[in-house]
Residue frames as a rotation matrix with the C-alpha (Angstrom) as fourth column:
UNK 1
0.985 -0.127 0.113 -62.93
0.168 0.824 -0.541 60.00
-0.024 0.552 0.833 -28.47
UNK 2
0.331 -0.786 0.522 -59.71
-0.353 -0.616 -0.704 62.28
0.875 0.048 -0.481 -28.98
UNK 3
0.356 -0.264 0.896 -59.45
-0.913 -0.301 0.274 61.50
0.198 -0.916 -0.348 -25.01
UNK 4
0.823 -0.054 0.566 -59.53
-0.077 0.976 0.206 57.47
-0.563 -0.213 0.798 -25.08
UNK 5
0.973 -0.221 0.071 -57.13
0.173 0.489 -0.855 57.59
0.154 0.844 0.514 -27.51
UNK 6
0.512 -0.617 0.598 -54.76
-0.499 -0.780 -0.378 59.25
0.699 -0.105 -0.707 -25.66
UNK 7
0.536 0.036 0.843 -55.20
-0.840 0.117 0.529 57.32
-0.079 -0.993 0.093 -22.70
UNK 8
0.816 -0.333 0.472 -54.29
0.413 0.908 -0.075 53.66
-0.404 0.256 0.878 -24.89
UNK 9
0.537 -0.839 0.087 -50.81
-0.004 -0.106 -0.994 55.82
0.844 0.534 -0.060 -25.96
UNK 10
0.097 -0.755 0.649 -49.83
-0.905 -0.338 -0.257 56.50
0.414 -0.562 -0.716 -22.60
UNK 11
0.749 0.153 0.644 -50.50
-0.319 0.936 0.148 52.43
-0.581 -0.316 0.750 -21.70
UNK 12
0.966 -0.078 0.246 -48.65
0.207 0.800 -0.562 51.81
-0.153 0.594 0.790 -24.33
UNK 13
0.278 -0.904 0.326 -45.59
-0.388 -0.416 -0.822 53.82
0.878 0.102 -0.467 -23.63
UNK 14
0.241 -0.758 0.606 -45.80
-0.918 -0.381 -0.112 52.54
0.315 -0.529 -0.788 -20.75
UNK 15
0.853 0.067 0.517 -45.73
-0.227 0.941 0.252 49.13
-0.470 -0.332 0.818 -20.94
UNK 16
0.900 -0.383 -0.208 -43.16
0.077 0.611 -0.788 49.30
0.429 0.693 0.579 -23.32
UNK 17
-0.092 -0.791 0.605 -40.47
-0.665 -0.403 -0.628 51.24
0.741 -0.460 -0.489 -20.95
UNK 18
0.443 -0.071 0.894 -41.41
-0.665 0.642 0.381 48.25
-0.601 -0.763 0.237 -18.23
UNK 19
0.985 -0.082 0.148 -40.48
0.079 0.996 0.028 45.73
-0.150 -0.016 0.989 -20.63
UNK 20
0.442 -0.831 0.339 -37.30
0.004 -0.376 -0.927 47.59
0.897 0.411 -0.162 -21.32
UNK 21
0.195 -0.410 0.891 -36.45
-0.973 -0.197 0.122 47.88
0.125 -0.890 -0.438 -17.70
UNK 22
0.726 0.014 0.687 -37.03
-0.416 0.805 0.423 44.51
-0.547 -0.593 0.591 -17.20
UNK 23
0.893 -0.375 -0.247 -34.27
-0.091 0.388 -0.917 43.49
0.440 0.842 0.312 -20.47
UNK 24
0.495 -0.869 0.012 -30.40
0.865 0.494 0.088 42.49
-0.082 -0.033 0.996 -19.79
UNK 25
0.928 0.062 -0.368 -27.93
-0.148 -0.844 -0.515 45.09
-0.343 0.533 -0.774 -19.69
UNK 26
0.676 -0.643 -0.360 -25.67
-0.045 0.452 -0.891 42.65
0.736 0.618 0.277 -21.39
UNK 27
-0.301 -0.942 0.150 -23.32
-0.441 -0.002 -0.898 42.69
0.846 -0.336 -0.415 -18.18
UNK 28
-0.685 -0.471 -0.556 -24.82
-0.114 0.823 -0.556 40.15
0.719 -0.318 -0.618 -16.54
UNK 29
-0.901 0.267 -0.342 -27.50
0.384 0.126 -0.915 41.73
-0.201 -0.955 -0.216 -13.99
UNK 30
-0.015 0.803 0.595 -30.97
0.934 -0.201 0.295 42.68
0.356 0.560 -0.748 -14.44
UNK 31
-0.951 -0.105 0.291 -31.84
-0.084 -0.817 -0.571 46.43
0.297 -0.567 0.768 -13.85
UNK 32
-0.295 -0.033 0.955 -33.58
-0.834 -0.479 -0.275 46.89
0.467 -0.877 0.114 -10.84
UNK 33
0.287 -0.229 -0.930 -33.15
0.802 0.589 0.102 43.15
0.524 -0.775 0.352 -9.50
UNK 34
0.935 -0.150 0.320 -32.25
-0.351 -0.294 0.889 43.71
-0.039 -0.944 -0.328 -5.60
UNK 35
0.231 -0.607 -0.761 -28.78
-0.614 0.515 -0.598 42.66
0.754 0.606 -0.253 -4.96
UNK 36
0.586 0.196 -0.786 -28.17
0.273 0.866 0.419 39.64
0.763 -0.460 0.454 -3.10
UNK 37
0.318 -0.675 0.666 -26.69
-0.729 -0.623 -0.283 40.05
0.606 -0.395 -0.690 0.51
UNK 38
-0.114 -0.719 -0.685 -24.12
-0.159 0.694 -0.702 38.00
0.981 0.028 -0.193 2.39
UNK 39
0.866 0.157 0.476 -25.57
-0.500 0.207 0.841 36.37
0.034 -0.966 0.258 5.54
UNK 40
-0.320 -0.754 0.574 -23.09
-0.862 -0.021 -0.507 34.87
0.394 -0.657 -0.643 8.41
UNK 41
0.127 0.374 -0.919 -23.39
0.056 0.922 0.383 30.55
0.990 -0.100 0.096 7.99
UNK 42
0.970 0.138 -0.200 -23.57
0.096 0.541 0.836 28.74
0.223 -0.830 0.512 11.70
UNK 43
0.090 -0.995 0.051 -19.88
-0.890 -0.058 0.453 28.34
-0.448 -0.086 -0.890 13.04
UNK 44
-0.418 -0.407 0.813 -18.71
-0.469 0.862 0.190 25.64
-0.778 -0.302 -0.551 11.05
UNK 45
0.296 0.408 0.863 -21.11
0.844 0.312 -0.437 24.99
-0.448 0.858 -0.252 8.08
UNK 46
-0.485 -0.508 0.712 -20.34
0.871 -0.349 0.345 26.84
0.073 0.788 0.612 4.70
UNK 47
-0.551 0.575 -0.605 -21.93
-0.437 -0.816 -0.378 30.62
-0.711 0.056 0.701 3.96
UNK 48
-0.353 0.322 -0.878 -23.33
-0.925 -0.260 0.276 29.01
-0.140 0.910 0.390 0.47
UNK 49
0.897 0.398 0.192 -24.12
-0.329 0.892 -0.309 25.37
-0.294 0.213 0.932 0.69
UNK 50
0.371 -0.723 -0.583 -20.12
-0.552 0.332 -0.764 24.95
0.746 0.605 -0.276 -0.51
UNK 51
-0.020 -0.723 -0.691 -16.94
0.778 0.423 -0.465 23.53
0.628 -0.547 0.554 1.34
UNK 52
0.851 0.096 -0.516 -16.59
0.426 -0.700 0.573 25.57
-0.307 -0.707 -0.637 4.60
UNK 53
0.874 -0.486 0.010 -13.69
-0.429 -0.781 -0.454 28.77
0.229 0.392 -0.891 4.27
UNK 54
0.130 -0.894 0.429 -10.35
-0.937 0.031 0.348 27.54
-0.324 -0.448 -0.833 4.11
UNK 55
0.000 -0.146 0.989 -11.03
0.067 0.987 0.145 23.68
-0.998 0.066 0.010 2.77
UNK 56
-0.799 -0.186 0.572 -10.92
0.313 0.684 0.659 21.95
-0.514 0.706 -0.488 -0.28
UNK 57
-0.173 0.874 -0.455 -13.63
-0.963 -0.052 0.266 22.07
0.209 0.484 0.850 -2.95
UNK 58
0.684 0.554 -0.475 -13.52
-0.493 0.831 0.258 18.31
0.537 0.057 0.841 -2.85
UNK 59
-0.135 -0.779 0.613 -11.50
-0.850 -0.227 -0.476 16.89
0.510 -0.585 -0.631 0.25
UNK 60
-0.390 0.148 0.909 -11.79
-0.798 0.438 -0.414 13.26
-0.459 -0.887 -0.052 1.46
UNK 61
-0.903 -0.016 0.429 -13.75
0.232 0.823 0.519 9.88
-0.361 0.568 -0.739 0.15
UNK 62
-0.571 0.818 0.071 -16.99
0.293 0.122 0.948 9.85
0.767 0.562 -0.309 -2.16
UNK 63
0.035 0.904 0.427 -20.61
-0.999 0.038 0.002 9.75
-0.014 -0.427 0.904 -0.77
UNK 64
0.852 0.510 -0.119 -21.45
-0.424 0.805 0.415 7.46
0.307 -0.303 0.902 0.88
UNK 65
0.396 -0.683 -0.614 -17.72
0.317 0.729 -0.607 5.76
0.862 0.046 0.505 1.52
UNK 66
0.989 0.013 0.150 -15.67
-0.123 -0.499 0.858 6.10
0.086 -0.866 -0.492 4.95
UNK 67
0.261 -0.929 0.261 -11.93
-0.588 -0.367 -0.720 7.03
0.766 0.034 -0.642 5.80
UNK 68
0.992 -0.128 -0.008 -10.18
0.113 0.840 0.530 4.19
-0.061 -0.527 0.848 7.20
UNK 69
0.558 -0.658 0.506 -6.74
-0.784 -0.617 0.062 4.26
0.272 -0.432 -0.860 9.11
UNK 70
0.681 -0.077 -0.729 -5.10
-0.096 0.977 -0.193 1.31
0.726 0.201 0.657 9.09
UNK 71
0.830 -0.497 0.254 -3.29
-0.405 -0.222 0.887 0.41
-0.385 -0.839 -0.386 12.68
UNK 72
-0.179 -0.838 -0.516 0.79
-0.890 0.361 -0.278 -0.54
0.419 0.409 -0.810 12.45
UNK 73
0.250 0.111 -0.962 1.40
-0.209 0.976 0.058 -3.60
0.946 0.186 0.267 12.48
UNK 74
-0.539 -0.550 -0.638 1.87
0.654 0.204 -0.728 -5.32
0.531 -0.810 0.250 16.61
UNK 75
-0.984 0.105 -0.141 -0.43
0.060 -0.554 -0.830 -2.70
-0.165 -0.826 0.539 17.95
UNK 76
-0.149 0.980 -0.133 -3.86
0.628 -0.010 -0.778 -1.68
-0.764 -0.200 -0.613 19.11
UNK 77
0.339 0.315 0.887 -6.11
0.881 -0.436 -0.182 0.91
0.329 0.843 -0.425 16.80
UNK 78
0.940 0.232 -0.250 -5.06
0.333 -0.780 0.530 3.02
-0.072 -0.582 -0.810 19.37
UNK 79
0.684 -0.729 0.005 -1.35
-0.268 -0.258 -0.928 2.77
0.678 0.634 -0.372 18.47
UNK 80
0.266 -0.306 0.914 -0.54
-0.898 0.266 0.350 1.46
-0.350 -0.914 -0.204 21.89
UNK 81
-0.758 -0.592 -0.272 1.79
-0.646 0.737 0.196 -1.77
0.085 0.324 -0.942 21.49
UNK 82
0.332 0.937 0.104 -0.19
-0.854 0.252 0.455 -4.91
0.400 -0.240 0.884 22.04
UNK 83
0.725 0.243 0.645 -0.32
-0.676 0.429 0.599 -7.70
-0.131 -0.870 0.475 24.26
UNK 84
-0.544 -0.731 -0.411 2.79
-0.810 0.585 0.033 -10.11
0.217 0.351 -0.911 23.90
UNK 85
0.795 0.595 -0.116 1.36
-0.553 0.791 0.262 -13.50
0.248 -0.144 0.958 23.38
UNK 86
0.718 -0.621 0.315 3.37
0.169 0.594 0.786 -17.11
-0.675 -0.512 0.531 24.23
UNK 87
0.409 -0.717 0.564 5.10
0.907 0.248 -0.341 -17.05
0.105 0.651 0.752 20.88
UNK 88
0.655 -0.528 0.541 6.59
0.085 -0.660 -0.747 -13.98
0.751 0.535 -0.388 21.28
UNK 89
0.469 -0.605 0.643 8.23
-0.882 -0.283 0.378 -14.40
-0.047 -0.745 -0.666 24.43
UNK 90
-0.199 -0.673 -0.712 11.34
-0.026 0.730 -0.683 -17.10
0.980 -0.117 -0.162 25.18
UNK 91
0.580 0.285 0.763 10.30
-0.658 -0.388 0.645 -17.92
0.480 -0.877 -0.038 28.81
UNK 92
-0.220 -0.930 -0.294 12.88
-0.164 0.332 -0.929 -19.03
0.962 -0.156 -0.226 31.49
UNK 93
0.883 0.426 0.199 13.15
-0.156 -0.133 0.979 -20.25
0.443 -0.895 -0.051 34.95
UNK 94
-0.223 -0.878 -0.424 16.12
0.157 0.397 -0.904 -20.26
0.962 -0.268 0.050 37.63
UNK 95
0.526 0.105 -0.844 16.31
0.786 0.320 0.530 -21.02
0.325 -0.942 0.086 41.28
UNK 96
-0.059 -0.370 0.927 16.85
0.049 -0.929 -0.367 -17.39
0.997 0.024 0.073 43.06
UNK 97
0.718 0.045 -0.694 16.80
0.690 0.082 0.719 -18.67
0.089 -0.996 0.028 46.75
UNK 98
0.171 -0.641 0.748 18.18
-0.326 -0.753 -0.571 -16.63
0.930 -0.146 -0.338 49.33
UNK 99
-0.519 -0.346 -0.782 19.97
0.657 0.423 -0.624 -18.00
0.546 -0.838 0.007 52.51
UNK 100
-0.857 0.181 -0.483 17.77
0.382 -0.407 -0.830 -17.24
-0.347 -0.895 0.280 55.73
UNK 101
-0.180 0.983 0.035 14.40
-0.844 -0.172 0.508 -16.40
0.505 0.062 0.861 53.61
UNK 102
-0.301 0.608 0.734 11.46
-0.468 0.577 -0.670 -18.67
-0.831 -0.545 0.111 55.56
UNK 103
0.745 0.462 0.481 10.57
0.041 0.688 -0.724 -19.69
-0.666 0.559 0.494 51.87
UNK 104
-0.275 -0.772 0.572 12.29
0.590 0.334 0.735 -20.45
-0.759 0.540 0.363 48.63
UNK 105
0.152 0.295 -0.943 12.48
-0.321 -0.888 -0.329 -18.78
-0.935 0.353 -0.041 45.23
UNK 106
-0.423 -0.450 0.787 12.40
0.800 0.222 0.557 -19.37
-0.426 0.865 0.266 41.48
UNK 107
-0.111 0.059 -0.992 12.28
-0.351 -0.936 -0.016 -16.10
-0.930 0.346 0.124 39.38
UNK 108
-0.083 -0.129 0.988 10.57
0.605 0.781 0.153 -16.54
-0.792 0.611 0.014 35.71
UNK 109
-0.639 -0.109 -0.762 12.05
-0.373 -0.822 0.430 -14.12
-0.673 0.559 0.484 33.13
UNK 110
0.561 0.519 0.645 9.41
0.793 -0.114 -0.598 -13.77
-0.237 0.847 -0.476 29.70
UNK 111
-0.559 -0.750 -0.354 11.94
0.151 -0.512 0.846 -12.33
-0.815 0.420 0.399 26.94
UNK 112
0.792 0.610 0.010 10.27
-0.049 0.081 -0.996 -10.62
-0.608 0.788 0.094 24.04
UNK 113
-0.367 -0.659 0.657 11.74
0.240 0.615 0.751 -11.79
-0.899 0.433 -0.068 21.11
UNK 114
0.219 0.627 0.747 9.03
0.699 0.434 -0.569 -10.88
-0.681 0.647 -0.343 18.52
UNK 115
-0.270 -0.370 0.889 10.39
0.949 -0.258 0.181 -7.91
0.162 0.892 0.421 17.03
UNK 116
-0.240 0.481 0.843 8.19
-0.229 -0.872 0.432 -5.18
0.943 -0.089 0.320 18.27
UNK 117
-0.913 -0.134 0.385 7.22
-0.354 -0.206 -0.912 -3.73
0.202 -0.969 0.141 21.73
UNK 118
-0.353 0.740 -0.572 4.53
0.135 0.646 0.752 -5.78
0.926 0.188 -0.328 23.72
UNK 119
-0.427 -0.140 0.893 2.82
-0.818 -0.361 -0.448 -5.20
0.385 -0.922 0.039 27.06
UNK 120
-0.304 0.176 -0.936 2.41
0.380 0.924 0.050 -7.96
0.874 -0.341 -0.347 29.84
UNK 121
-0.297 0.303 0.905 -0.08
-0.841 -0.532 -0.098 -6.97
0.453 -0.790 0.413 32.66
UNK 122
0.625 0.712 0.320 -1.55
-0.732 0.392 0.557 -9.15
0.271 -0.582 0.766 35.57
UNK 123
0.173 -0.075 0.982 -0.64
-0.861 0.472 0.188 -12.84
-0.478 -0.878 0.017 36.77
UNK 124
-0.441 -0.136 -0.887 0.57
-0.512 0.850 0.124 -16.11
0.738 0.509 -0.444 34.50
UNK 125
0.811 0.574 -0.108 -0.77
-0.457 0.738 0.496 -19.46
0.364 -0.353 0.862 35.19
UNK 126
-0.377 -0.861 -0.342 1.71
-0.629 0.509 -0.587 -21.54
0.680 -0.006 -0.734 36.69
UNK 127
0.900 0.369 0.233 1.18
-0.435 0.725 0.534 -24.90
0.029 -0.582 0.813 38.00
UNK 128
-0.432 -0.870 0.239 4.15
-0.881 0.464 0.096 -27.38
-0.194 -0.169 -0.966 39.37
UNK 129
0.409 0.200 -0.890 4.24
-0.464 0.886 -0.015 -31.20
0.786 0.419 0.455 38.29
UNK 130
-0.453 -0.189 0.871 4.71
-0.859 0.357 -0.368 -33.39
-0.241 -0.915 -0.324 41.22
UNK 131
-0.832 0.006 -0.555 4.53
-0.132 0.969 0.209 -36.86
0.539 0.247 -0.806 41.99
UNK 132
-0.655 0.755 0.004 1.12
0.592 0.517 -0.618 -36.37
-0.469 -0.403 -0.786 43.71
UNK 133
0.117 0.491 0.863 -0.19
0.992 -0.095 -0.080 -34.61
0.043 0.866 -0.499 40.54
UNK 134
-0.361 -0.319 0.876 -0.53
0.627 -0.779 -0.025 -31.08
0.691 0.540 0.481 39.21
UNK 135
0.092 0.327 -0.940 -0.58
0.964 -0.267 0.002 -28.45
-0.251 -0.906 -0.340 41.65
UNK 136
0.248 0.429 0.869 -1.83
0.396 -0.863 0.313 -24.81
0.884 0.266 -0.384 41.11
UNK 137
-0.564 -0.577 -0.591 0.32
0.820 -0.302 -0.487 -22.05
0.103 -0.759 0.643 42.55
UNK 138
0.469 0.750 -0.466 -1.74
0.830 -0.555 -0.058 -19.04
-0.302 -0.360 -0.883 44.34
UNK 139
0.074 -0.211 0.975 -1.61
0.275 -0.935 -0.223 -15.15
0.958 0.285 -0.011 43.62
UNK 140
-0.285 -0.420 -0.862 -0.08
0.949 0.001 -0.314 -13.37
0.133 -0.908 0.398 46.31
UNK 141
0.050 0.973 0.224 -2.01
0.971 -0.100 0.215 -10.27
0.232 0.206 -0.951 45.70
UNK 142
-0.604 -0.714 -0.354 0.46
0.383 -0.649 0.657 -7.61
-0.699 0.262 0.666 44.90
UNK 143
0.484 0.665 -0.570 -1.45
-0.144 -0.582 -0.801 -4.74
-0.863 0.469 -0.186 43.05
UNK 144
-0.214 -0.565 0.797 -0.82
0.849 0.295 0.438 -5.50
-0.483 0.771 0.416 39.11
UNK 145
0.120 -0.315 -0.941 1.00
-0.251 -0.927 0.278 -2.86
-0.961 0.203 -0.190 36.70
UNK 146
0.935 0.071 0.346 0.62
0.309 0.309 -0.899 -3.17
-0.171 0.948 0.267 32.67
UNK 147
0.059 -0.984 0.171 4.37
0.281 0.181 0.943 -3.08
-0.958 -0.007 0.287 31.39
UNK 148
0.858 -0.085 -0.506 5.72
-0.512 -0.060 -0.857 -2.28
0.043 0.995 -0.095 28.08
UNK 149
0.243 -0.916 0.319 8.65
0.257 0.378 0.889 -4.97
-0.935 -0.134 0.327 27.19
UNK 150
0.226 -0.544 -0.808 10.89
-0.701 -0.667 0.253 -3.58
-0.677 0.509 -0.532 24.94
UNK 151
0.858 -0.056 -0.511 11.79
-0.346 0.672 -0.655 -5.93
0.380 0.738 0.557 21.70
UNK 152
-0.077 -0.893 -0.442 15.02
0.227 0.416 -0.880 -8.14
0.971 -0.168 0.171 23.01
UNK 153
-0.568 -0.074 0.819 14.13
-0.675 -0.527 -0.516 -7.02
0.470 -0.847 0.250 26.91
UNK 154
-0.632 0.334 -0.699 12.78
0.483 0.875 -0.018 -9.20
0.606 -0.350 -0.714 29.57
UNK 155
-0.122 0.157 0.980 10.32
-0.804 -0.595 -0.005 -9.26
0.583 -0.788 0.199 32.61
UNK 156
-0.412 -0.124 -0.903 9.82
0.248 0.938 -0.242 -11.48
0.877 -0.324 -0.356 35.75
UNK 157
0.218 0.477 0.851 8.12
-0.848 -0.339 0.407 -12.59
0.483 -0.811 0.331 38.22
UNK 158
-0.927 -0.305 0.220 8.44
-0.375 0.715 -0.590 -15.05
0.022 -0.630 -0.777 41.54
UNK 159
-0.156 -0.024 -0.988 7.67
-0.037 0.999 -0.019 -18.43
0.987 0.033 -0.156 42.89
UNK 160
-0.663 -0.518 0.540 7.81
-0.721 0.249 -0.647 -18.87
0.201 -0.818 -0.539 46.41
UNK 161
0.460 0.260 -0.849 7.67
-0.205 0.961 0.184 -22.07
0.864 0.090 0.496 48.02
UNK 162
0.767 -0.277 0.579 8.05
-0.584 0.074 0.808 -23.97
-0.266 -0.958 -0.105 51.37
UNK 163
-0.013 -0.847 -0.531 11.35
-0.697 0.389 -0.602 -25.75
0.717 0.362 -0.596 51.60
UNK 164
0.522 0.312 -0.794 11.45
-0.253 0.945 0.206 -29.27
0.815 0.093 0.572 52.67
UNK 165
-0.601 -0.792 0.111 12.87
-0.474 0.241 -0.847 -29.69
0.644 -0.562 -0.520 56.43
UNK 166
0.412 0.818 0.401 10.54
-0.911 0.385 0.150 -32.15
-0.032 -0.427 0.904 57.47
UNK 167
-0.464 -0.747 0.476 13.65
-0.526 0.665 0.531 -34.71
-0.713 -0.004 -0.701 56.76
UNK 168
0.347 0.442 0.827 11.11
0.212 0.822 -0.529 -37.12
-0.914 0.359 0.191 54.60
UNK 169
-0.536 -0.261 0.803 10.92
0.802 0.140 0.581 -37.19
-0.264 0.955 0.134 50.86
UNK 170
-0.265 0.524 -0.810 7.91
-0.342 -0.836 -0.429 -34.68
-0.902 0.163 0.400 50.72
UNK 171
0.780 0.603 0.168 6.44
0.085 0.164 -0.983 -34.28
-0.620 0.781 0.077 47.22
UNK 172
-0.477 -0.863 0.170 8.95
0.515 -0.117 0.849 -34.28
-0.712 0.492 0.500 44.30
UNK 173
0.389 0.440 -0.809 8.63
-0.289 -0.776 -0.561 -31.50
-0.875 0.452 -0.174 42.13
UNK 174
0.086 -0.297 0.951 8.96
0.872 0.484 0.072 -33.25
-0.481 0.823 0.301 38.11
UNK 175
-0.546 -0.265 0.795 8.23
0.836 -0.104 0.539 -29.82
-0.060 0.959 0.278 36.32
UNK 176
-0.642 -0.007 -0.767 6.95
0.180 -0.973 -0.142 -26.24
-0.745 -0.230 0.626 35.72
UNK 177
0.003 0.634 0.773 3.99
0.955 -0.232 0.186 -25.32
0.297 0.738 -0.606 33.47
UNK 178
-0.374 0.109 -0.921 3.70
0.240 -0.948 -0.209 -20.98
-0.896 -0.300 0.329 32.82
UNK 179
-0.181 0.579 0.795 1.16
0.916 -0.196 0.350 -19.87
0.358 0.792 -0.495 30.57
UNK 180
-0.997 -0.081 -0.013 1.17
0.082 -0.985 -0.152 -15.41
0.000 -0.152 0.988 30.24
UNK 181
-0.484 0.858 -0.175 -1.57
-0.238 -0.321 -0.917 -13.57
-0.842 -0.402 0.359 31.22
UNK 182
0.313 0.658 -0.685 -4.37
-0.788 -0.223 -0.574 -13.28
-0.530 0.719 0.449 29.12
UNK 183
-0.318 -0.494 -0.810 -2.87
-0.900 0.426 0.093 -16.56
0.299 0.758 -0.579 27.00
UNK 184
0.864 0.497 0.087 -4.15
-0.497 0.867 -0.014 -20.19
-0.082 -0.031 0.996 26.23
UNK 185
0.733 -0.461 -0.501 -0.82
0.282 0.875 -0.392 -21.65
0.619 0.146 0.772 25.45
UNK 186
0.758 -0.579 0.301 1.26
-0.482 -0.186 0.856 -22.66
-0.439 -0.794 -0.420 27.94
UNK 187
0.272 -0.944 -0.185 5.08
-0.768 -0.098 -0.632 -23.42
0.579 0.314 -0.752 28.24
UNK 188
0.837 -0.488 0.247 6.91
0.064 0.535 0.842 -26.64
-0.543 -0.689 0.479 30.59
UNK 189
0.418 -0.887 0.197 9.91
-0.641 -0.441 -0.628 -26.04
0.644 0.137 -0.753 31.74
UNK 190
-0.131 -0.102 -0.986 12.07
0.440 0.885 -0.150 -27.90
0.888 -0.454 -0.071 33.71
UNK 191
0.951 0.307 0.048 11.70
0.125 -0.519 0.846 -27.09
0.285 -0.798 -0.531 37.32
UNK 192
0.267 -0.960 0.081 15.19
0.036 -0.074 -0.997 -25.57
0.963 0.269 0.014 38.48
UNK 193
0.366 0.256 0.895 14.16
-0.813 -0.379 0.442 -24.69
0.452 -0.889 0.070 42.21
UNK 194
-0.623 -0.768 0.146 14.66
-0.774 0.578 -0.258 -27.60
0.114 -0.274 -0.955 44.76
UNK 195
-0.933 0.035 -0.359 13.72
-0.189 0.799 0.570 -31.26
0.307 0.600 -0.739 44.36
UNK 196
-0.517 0.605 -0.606 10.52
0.787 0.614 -0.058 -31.47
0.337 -0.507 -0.793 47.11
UNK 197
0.034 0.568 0.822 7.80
-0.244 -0.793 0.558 -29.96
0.969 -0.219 0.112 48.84
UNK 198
-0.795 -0.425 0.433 6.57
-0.527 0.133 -0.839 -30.83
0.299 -0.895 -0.330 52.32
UNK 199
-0.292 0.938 -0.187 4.01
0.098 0.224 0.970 -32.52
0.951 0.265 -0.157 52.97
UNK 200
-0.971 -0.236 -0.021 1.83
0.149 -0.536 -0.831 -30.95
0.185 -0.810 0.556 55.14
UNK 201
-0.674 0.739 0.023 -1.69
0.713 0.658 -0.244 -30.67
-0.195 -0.147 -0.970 56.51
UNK 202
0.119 0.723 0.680 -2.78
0.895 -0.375 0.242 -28.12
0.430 0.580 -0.692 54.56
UNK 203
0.843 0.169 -0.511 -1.56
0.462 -0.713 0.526 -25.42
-0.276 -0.680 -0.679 57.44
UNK 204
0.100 -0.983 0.155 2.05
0.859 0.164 0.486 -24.88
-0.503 0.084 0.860 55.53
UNK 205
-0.371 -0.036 -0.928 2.96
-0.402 -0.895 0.195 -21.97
-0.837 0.445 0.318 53.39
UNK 206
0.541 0.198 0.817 1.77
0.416 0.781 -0.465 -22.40
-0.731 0.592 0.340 49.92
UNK 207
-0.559 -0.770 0.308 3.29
0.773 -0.349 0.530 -22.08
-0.300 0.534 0.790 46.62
UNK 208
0.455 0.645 -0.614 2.68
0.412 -0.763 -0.497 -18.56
-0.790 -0.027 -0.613 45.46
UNK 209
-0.052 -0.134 0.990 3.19
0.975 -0.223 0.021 -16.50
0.218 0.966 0.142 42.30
UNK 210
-0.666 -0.444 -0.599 4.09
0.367 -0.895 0.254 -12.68
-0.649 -0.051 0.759 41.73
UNK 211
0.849 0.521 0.089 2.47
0.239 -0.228 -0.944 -10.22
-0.471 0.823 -0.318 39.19
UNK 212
0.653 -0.613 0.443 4.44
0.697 0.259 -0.669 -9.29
0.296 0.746 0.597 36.02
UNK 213
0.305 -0.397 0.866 7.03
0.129 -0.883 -0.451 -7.27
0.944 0.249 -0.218 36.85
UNK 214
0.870 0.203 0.448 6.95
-0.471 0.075 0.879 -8.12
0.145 -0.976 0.161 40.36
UNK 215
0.679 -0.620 0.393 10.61
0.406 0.763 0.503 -9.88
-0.611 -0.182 0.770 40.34
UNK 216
0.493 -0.578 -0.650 13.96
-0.864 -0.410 -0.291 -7.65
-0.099 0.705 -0.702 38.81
UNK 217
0.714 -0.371 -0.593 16.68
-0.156 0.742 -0.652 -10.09
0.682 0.558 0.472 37.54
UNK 218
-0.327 -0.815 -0.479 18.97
0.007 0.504 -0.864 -11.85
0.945 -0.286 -0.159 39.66
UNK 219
-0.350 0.358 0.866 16.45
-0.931 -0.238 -0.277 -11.98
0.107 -0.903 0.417 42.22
């Protein structure tokens, strides 16, 4: 009996020295907890579930919301000028023959005007008015180069055209329609070139048309 009793003191000492181990020692850590060790996150994600080393705690928009960049005004998202439409350009034409070419010449400058830089790439439309109706001028198929006109800066391109020594009247040329690349509205101008075509059976030169840039000034 003497023996059992012994046996339920040492249980009971020792249960009480476990719950004592297991008690606060008021600074925060249990005694013998393990202590935690510091693993080595992915490249690029946090060590802890936080902000990765080096950032913000809270850097950028809500959940759920996205960071938007608003382009400048006149240009792509890309920051690259954009396309000059009709209204921004003042477009001209003058008569830039040259004694002893086989054809003629009329050279149409496209001034930007709009305030900001604009690029003009490819071929305008350009048709001539004539007294046997509207005639569509051809691409002469010069490799085309995307430009950047400068605000207040021009570019140009040519015309050519047979000249009338066939003595007759030929076709009379009333007027000039150019409409920029990539653009729905066109411009009439007067025509500045000379007064006729030839008329011919279809074997003559025709009228033809530069790309942008294809024509410097006073040509």
């Amino acid at each position: 009996m003497r023996v059992r009793k012994l046996a339920f003191a040492a249980l009971a000492v020792t249960a009480a020295l476990s719950l004592t181990a297991c008690q606060d020692d008021g600074a925060g850590t249990a005694q013998g907890a393990p202590t935690a060790s510091t693993g080595t996150a992915p490249s690029g994600l946090p060590a802890s579930g936080g902000p990765a080393a080096g950032g913000p705690a809270s850097a950028g928009p809500g959940k759920g919301s996205t960071a938007s960049t608003a382009a400048p005004a006149g240009s792509t998202g890309a920051g690259k000028p954009a396309r000059c439409r009709t209204a921004d350009l003042t477009i001209t034409a003058a008569d830039r023959t040259i004694s002893g070419d086989p054809d003629n010449t009329v050279v149409v400058e496209l001034k930007n005007h709009s305030g900001k830089d604009c690029t003009l790439a490819g071929y305008a439309g350009v048709d001539l008015k004539t007294s046997a109706g509207t005639l569509s001028a051809k691409r002469s198929g010069e490799p085309v180069v995307t430009g950047v006109v400068k605000n207040g800066k021009s570019t140009y391109f040519g015309i050519s055209y047979p000249a009338n020594t066939s003595g007759g009247s030929g076709v009379r040329i009333t007027g000039l329609v150019v409409t920029p690349p990539d653009e729905t509205h066109p411009v009439t101008l007067p025509w500045p070139g000379s007064g006729s075509l030839p008329v011919t059976d279809g074997s003559g030169s025709p009228v033809k048309i530069g790309p942008m840039g294809s024509a410097g000034q006073g040509e």
